[in-house]
Backbone as JSON Lines, residues from 0, in Angstrom:
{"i":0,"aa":"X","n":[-10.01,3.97,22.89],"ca":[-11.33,3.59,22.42],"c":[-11.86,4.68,21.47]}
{"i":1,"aa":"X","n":[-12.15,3.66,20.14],"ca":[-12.71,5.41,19.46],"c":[-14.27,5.71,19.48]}
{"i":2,"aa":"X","n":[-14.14,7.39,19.58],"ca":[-15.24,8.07,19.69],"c":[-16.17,8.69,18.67]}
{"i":3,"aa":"X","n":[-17.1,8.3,18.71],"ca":[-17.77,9.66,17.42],"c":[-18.38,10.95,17.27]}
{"i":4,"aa":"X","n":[-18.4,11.83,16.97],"ca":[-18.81,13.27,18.01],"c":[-19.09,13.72,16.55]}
{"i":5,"aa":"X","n":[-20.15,13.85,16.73],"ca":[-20.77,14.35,15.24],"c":[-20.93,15.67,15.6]}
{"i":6,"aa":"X","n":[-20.12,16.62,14.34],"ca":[-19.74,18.07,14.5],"c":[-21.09,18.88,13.74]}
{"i":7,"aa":"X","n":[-21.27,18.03,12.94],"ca":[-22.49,18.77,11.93],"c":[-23.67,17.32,11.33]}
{"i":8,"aa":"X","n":[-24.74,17.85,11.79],"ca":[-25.36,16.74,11.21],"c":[-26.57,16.77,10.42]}
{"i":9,"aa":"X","n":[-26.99,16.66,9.17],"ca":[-28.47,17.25,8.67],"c":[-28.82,16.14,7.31]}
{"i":10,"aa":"X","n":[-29.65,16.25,7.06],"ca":[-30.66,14.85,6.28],"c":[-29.1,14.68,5.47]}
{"i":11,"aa":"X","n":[-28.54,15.08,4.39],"ca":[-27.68,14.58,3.53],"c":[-26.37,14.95,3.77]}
{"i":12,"aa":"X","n":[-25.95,15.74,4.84],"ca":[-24.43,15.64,5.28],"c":[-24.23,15.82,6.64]}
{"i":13,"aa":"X","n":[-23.0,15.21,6.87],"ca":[-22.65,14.92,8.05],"c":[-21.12,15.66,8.02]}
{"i":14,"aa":"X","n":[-20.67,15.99,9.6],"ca":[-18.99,16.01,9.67],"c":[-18.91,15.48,11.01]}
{"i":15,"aa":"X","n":[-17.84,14.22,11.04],"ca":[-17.71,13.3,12.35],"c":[-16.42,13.4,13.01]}
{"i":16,"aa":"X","n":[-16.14,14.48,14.03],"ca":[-14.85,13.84,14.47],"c":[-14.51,12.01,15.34]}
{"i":17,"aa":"X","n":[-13.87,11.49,14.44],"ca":[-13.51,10.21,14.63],"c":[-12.06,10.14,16.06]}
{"i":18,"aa":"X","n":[-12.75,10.37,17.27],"ca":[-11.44,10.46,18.34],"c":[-11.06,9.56,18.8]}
{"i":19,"aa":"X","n":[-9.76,9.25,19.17],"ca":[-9.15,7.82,19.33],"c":[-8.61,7.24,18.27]}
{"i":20,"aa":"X","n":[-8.61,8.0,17.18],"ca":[-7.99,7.13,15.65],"c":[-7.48,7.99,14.72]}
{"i":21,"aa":"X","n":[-6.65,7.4,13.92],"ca":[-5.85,8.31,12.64],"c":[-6.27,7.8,11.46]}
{"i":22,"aa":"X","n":[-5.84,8.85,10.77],"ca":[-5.65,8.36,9.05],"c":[-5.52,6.53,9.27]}
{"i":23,"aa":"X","n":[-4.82,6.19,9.62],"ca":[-5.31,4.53,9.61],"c":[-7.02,4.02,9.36]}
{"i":24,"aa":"X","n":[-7.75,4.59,9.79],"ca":[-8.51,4.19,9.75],"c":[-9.75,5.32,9.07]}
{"i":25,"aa":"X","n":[-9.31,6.47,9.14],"ca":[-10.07,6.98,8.32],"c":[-9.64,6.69,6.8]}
{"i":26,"aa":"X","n":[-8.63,6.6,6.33],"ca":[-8.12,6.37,5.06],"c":[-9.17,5.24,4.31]}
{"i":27,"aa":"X","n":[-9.28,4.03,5.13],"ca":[-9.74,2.9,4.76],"c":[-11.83,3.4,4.53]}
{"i":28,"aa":"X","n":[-12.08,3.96,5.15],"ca":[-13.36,4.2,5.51],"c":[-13.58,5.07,3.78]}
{"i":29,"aa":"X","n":[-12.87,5.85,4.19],"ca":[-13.1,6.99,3.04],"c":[-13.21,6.15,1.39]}
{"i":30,"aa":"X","n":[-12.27,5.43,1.55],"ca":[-12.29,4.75,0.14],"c":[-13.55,3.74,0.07]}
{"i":31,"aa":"X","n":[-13.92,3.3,1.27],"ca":[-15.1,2.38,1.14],"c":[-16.28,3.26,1.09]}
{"i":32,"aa":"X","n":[-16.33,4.35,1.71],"ca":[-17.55,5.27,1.56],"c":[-17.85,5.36,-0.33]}
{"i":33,"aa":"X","n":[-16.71,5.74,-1.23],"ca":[-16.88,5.78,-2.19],"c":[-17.37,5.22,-3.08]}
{"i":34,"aa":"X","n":[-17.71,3.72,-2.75],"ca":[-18.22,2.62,-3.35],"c":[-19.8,2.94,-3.43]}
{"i":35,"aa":"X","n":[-20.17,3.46,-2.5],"ca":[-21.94,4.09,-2.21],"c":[-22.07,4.43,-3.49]}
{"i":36,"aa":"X","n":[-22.97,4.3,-3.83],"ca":[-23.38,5.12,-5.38],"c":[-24.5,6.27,-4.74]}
{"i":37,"aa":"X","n":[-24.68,6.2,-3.29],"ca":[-25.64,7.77,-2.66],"c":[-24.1,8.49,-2.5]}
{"i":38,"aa":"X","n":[-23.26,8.46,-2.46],"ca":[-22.18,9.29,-1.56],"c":[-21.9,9.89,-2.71]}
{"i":39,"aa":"X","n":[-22.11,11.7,-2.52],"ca":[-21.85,12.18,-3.84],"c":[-20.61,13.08,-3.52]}
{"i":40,"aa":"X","n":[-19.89,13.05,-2.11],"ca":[-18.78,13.85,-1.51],"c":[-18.58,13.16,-0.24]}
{"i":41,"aa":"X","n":[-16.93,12.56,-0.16],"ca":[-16.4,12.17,0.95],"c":[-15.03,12.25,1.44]}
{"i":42,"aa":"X","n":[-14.38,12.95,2.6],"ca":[-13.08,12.84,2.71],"c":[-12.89,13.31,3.81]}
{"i":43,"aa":"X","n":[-11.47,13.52,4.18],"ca":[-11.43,13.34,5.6],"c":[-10.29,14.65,5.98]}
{"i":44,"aa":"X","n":[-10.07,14.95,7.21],"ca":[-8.68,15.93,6.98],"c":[-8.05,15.87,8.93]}
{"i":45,"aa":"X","n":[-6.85,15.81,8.85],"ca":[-6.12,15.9,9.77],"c":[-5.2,17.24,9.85]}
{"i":46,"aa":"X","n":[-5.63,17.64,11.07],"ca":[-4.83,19.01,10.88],"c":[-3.01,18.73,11.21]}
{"i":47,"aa":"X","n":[-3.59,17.83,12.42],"ca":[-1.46,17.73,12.68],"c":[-1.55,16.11,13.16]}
{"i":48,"aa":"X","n":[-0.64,15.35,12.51],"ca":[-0.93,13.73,12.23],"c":[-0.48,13.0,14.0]}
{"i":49,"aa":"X","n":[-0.3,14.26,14.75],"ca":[0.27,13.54,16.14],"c":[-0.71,14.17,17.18]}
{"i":50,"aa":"X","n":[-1.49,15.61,16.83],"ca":[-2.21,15.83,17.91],"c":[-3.74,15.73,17.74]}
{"i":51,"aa":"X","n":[-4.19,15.77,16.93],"ca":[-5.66,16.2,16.34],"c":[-6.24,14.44,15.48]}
{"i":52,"aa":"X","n":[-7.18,14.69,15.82],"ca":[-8.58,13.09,15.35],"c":[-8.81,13.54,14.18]}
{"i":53,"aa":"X","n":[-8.78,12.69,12.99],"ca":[-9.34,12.65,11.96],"c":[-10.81,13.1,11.55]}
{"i":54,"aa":"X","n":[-11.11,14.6,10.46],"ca":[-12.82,14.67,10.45],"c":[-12.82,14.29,9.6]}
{"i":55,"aa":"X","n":[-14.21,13.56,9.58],"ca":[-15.14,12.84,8.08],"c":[-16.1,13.67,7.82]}
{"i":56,"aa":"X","n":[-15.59,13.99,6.68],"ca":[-17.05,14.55,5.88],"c":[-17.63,13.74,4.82]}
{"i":57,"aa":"X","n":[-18.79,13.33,5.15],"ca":[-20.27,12.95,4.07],"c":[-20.89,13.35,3.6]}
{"i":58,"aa":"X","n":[-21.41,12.91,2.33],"ca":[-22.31,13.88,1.42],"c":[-23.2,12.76,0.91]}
{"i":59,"aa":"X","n":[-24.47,13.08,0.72],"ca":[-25.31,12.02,0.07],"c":[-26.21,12.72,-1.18]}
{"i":60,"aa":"X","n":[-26.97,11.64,-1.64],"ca":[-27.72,12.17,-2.77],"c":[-29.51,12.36,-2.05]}
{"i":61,"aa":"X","n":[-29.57,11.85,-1.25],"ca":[-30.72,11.82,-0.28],"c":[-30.52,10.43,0.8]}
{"i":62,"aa":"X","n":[-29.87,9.81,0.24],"ca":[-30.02,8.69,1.37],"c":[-29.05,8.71,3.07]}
{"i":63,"aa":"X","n":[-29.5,8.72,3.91],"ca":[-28.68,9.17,5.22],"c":[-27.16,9.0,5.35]}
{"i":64,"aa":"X","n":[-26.16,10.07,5.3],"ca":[-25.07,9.78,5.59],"c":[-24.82,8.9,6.56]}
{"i":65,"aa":"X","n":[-25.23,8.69,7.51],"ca":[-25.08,7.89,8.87],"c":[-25.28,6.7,8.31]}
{"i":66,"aa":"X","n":[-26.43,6.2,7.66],"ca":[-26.23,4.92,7.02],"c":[-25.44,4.44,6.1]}
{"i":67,"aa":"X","n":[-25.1,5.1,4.95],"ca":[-23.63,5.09,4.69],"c":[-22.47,4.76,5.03]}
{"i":68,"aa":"X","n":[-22.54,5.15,6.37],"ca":[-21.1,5.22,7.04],"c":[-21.33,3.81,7.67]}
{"i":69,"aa":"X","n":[-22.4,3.38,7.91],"ca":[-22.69,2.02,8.8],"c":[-22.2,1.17,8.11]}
{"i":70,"aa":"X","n":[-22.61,1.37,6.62],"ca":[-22.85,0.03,5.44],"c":[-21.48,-0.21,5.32]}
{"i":71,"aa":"X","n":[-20.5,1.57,5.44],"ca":[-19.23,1.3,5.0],"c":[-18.22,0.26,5.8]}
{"i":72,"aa":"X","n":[-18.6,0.11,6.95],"ca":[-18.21,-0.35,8.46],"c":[-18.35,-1.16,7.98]}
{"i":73,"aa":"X","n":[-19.43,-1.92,7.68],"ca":[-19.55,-3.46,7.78],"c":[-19.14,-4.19,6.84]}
{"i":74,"aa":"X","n":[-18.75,-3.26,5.8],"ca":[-18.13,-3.74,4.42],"c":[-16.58,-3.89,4.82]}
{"i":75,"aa":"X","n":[-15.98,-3.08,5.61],"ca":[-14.88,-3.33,6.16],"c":[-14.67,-4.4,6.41]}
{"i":76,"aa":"X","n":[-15.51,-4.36,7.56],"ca":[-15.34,-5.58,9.08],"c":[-15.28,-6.76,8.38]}
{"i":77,"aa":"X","n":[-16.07,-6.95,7.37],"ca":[-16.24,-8.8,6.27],"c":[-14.9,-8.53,5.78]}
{"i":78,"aa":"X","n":[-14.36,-7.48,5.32],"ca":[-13.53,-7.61,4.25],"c":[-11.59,-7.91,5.46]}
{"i":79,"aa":"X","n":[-12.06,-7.26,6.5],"ca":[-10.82,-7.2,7.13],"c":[-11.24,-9.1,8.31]}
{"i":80,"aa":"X","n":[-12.03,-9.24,8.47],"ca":[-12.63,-10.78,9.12],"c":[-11.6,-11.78,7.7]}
{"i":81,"aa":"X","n":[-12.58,-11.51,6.71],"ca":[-11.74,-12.54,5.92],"c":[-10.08,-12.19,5.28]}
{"i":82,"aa":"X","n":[-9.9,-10.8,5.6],"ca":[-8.21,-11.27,5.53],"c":[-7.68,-11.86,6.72]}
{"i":83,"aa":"X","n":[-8.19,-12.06,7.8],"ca":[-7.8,-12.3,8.97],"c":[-8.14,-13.9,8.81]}
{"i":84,"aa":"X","n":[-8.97,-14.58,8.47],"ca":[-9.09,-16.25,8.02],"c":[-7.64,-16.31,7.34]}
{"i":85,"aa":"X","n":[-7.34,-15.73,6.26],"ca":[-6.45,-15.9,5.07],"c":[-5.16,-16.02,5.95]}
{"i":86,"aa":"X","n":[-4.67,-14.59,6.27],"ca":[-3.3,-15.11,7.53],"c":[-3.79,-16.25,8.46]}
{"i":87,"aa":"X","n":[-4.51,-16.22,9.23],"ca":[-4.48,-17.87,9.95],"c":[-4.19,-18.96,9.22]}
{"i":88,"aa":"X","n":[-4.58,-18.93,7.98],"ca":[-4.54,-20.29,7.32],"c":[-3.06,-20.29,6.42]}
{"i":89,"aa":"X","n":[-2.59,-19.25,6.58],"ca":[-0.84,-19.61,6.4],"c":[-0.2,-20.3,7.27]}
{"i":90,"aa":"X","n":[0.79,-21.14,6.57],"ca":[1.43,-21.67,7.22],"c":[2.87,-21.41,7.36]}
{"i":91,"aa":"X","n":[2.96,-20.71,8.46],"ca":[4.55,-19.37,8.72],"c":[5.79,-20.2,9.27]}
């Protein structure tokens, strides 16, 4: 189950250890964070790809990293919902 444990947190940046998950899923986040036109710095770092949780770092122009990161989520979730219609509606 993943966790969020916010390491640093203040009006325009954030650093989140993301526990329970890898580069899988921070990879995807990070590139959607970028789409923000507030996100003026975002990326992520894994120290060793088998023992250690992915950190996110956020940067904004004033608008809340945390919301950011929400908007980025949900931009996912539609975008990974409707690839998930698309494979059902193959016919294998």
């Amino acid at each position: 189950m993943m966790e969020l444990v916010f390491l640093e947190d203040s009006k325009n940046k954030v650093k989140v250890e993301i526990k329970g998950e890898t580069s899988t899923i921070a990879n995807p986040l990070v590139k959607e964070l970028w789409k923000d036109k507030h996100v003026k710095n975002v990326g992520y770092q894994v120290k060793h790809a088998f023992e250690s949780n992915p950190i996110l770092f956020v940067e904004t122009d004033g608008e809340s990293p945390k919301a950011a990161i929400k908007k980025a989520i949900e931009r996912l979730d539609k975008t990974l919902d409707e690839f998930g219609k698309k494979i059902k509606a193959l016919k294998l």
